[in-house]
C-alpha positions in Angstrom: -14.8 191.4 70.0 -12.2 189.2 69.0 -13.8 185.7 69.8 -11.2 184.6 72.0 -10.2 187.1 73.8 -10.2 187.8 77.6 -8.9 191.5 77.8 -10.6 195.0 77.3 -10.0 197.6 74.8 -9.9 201.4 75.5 -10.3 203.1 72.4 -10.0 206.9 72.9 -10.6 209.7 70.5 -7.5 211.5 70.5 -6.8 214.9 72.5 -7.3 213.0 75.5 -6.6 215.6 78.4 -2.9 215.2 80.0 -2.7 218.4 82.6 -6.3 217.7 84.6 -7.8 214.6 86.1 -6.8 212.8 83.4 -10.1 210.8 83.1 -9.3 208.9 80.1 -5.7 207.8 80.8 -6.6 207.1 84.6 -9.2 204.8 83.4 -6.3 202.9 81.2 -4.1 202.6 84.3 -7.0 201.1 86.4 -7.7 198.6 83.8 -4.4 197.4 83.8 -4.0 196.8 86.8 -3.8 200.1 89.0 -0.7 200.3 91.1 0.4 196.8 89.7 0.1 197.7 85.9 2.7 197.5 83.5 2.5 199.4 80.6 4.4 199.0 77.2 4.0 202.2 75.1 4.1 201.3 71.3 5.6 204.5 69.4 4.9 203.5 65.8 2.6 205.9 64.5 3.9 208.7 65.3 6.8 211.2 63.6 7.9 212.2 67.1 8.8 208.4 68.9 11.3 210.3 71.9 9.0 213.2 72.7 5.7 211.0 72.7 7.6 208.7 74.3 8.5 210.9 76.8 5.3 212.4 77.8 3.5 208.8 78.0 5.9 207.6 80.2 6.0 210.6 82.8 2.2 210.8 82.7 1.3 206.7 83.2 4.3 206.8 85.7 2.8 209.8 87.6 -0.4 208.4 87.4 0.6 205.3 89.7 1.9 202.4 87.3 4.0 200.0 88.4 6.4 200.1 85.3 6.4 202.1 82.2 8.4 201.2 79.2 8.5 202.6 75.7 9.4 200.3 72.2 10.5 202.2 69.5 9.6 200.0 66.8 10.1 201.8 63.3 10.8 199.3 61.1 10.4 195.7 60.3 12.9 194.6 62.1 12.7 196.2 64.9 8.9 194.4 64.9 10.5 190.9 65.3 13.0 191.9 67.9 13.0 190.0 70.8 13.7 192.1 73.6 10.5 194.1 72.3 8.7 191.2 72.3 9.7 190.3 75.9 8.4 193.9 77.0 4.9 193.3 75.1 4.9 189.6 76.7 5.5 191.5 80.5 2.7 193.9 80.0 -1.0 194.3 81.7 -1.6 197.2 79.3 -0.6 198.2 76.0 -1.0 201.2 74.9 -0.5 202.6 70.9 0.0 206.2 70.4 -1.4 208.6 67.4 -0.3 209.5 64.1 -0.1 207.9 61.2 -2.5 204.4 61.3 -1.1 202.6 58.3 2.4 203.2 59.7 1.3 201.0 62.9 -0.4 198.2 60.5 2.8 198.3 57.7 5.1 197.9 60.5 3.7 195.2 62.9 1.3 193.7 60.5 2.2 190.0 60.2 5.3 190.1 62.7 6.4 189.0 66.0 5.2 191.8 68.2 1.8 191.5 66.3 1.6 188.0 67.6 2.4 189.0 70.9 -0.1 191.4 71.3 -2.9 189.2 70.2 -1.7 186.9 72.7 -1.5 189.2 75.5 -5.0 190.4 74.3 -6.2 187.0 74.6 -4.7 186.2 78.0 -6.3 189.2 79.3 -4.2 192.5 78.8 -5.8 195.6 77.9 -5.0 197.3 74.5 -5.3 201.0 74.5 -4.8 203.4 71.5 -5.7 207.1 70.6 -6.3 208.9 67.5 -4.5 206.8 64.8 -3.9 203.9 67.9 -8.0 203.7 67.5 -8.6 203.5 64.3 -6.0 200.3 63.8 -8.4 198.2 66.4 -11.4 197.5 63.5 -10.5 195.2 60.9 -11.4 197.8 58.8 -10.2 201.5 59.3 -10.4 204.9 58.1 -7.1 206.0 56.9 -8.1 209.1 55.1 -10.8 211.4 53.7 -12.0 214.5 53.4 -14.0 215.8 56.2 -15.7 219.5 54.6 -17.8 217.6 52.2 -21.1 216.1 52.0 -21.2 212.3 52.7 -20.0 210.6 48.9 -17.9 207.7 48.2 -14.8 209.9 47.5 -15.1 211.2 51.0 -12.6 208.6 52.4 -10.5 205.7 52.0 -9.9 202.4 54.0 -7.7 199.6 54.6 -7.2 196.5 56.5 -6.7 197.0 60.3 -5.3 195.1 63.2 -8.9 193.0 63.6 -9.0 193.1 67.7 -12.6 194.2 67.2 -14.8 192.9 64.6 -17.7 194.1 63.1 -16.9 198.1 63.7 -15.7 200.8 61.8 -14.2 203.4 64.0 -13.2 207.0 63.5 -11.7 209.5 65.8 -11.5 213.3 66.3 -14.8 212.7 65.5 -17.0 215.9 66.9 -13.7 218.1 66.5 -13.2 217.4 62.5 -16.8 216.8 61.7 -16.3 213.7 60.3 -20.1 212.1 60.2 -19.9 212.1 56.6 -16.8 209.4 56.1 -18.8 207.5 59.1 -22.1 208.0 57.0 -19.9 206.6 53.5 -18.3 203.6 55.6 -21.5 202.6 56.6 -23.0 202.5 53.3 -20.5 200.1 52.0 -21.5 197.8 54.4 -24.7 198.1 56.7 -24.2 195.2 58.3 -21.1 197.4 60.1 -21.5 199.3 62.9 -19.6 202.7 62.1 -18.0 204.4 65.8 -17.7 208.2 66.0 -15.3 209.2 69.1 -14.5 212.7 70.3 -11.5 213.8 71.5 -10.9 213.5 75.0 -13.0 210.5 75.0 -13.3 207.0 74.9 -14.9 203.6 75.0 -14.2 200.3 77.2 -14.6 197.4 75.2 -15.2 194.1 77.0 -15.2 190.9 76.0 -19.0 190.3 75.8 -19.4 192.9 73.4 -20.9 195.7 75.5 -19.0 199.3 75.7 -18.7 202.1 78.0 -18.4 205.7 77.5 -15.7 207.5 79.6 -14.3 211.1 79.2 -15.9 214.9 78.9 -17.5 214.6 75.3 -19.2 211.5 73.2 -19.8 208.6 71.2 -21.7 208.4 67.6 -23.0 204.9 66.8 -24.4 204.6 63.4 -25.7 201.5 62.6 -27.0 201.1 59.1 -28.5 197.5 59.3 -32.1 198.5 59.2 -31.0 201.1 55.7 -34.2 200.8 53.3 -32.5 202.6 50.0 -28.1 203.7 49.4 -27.3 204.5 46.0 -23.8 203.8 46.8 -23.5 200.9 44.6 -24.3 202.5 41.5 -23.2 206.0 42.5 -20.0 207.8 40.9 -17.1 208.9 43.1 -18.0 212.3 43.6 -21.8 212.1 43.8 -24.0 212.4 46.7 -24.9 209.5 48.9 -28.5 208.5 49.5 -29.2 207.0 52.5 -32.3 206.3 54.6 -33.7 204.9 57.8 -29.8 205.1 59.4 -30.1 204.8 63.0 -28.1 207.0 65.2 -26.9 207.1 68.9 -25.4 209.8 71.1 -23.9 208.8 74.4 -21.7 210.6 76.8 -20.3 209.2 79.6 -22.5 206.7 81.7 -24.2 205.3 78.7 -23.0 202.1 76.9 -23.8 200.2 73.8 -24.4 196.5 73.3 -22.3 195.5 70.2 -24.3 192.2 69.9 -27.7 193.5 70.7 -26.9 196.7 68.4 -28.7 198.5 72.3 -27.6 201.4 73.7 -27.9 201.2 77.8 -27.6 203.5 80.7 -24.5 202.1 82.6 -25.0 201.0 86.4 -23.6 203.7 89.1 
């Protein structure tokens, strides 16, 4: 986790379900604060900012939060605008919806709400995001890549993300798109990197001592690549085949956990 920090992340897979029990959203809203939360909705990835907008408001609203608002921040400026701020500053939970990940860290990368969220983060807030609003939470994400292929280093590409959890590497749509092999290649850049696999309609809570939670209807891949014995990834070409071994590898629905510090999975306490 981010060393300072005193809030929780909830970092779902996308496809979260919106007509049922809503397991994964409730979960959000009982972070923050149940009855009492206040929830600012961050628009920025997405193509569709009114009609995603919409939806998150009616659903966290219905659910039982105290207040729901929505920033439509598409542009620089709009990242340094204080009213914004002020609704970031107000808020028990945050919450950042998918699309496009490097539209959420060009945007707010370096400006005024960016501060504000760390600060809320560090005061305690929870930060939420799905699909594109997960992968921004490592300080290295997946923004691309193609999924069809056997694992190589041409199988995806990365950039810097928003850093509230270090040490991870997380990708989402995970079961649903097949996408061990870019987990597999991220990895292998750098073992020391725990890479995170989440399906859809699933998610983890993150709290500050490191430790996660699985919540939700599918799972969680860990890989952890510390203990690797041989990669050729260093003097591999683009389009040739990884070689990897001794990569450890965790499955966990909901009720298990995983120790980020410890590199442990655990059985969570009923």
């Amino acid at each position: 986790m981010h060393d300072k920090a005193s809030g929780q992340l909830l970092i779902i897979g996308g496809g979260e379900d919106k007509q049922g029990d809503c397991q994964v959203l409730q979960k959000f809203i009982e972070l923050s604060g149940g009855c009492d939360a206040r929830i600012a909705v961050i628009t920025t990835a997405t193509e569709y900012p009114q009609e995603v907008g919409d939806e998150y408001k009616a659903l966290f609203s219905a659910i039982g939060a105290s207040s729901v608002g929505v920033l439509y921040i598409k542009d620089r400026e709009a990242a340094n605008d204080l009213q914004q701020i002020q609704e970031i500053e107000n808020a028990t939970g945050i919450f950042f919806t998918g699309g496009d990940q490097l539209r959420l860290t060009s945007i707010l990368g370096g400006s005024k709400i960016e501060a504000a969220i760390r600060s809320g983060f560090v005061k305690g807030a929870v930060i939420a995001g799905t699909s594109a609003g997960a992968s921004v939470m490592s300080d290295t994400m997946i923004v691309g890549g193609d999924s069809s292929d056997t694992p190589k280093k041409s199988s995806l590409s990365m950039a810097h993300g928003m850093s509230l959890l270090n040490g991870v590497v997380i990708d989402q749509h995970f079961a649903q798109r097949g996408r061990i092999n870019r987990l597999l290649a991220a990895v292998s850049q750098n073992p020391n990197v725990l890479g995170i696999g989440i399906d859809e309609d699933t998610a983890i809570v993150v709290s500050p001592d490191g430790r996660c939670e699985v919540t939700g209807s599918q799972t969680v891949t860990i890989v952890d690549g510390k203990n690797i014995v041989h990669s050729n990834i260093s003097e591999s070409k683009r389009h040739d085949p990884l070689a990897i071994t001794n990569v450890t590898l965790h499955i966990l629905p909901s009720g298990f956990g995983f120790n980020l510090k410890r590199r442990l999975p655990f059985i969570c306490r009923t």
